[in-house]
N, C-alpha and C positions, 0 to 999 in steps of 0.2 A: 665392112660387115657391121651389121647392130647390134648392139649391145642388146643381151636377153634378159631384161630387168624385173621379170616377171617373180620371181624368189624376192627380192628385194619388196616390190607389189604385195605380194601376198604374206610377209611377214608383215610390212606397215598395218595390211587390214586387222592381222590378228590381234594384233597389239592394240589398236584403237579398238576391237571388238572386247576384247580383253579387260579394256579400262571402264569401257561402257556398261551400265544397268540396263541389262534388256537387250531386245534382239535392235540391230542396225540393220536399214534399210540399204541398198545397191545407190540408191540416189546421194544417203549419207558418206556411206564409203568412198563412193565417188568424191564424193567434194573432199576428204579428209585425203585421200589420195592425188584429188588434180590430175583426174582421168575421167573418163563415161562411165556412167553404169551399167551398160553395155558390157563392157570392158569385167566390171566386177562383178558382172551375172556371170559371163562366162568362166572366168577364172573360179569363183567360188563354188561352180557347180563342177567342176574338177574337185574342191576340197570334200563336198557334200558325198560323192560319190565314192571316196575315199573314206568317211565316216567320222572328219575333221570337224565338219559344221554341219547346221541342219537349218532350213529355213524353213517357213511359214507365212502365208497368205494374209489378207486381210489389212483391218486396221491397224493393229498392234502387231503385223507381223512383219519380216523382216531375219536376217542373218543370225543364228547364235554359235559360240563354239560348243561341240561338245568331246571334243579331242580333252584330257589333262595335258597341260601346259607343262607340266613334272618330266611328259615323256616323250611328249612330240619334239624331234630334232630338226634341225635343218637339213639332214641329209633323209631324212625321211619327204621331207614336203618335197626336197631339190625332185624324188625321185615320184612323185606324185602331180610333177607338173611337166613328167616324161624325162624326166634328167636329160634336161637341154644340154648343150656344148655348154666344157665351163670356160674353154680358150676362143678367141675369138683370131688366134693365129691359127695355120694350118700348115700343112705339107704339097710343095709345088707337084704335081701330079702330069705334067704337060705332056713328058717324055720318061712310060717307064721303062723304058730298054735302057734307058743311058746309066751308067753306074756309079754315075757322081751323085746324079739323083735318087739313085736309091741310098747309096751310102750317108747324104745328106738326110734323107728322110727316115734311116732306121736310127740316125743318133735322135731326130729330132725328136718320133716315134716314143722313144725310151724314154727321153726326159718329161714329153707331156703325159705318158702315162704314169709317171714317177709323181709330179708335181698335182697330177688329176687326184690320184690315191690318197697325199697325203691334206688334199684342200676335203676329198670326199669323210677322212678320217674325223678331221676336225669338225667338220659338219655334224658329225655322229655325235661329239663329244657336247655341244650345245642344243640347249632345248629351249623353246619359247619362254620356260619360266625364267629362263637364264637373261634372255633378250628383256620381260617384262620387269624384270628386278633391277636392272642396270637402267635402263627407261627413267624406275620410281625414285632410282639415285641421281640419278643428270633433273629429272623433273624437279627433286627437293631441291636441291643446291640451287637450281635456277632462280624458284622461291623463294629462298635465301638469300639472294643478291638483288633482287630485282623486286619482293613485294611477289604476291601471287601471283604466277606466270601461265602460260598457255601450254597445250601438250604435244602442238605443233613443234 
């Protein structure tokens, strides 16, 4: 099964949208991400329609947020991009009369919903501004070691 890296995707853009002056174009993001802009039209008109970002046409125009970063969580975006599966394991389903298989599937049942609650819990508890502050901390120190570094 593949991995749904798309939360992972759409926090990168914000965060680079976030660090940027001005609105970022689908072409930009793309490249800051090492994906299509294709790929970042689509995903961020998911965010637009959620009331995350707004784009604009033209010369000068391009991606902005207009979400606060104070309040947007991760379990908010997780559920704004259809809160995909967060396990990439699942429950054999072949034979359900047999009651090995059910017995197998109501512990497993329990545990992933157990461990779904408490990954969705933390989600709640972080916000973008949380992600962009911990960013500007790995970013200085980087600086610090290295002379002025990249944000890659």
């Amino acid at each position: 099964m593949k991995r749904d890296s798309r939360l992972s995707s759409v926090l990168h853009a914000l965060l680079h949208m976030a660090e940027h002056d001005g609105p970022m174009t689908s072409e930009r993001l793309a490249e800051c991400m090492n994906t299509n802009p294709v790929v970042v039209r689509r995903t961020m008109g998911l965010l637009r329609e959620a009331g995350i970002v707004a784009s604009a046409r033209g010369h000068a125009g391009g991606w902005t947020i207009t979400a606060d970063l104070g309040i947007l969580t991760l379990r908010q975006l997780h559920e704004v991009l259809g809160e995909p599966a967060i396990f990439a394991i699942g429950n054999r389903n072949e034979t359900p009369d047999c009651l090995v298989e059910q017995s197998v599937n109501a512990a497993l049942d329990a545990a992933f919903a157990e461990a779904e609650a408490l990954l969705l819990d933390r989600f709640a508890d972080v916000t973008l501004a949380d992600l962009a502050a911990d960013f500007a901390r790995r970013h200085a120190e980087r600086r610090a070691r290295k002379g002025v570094g990249n944000a890659k």
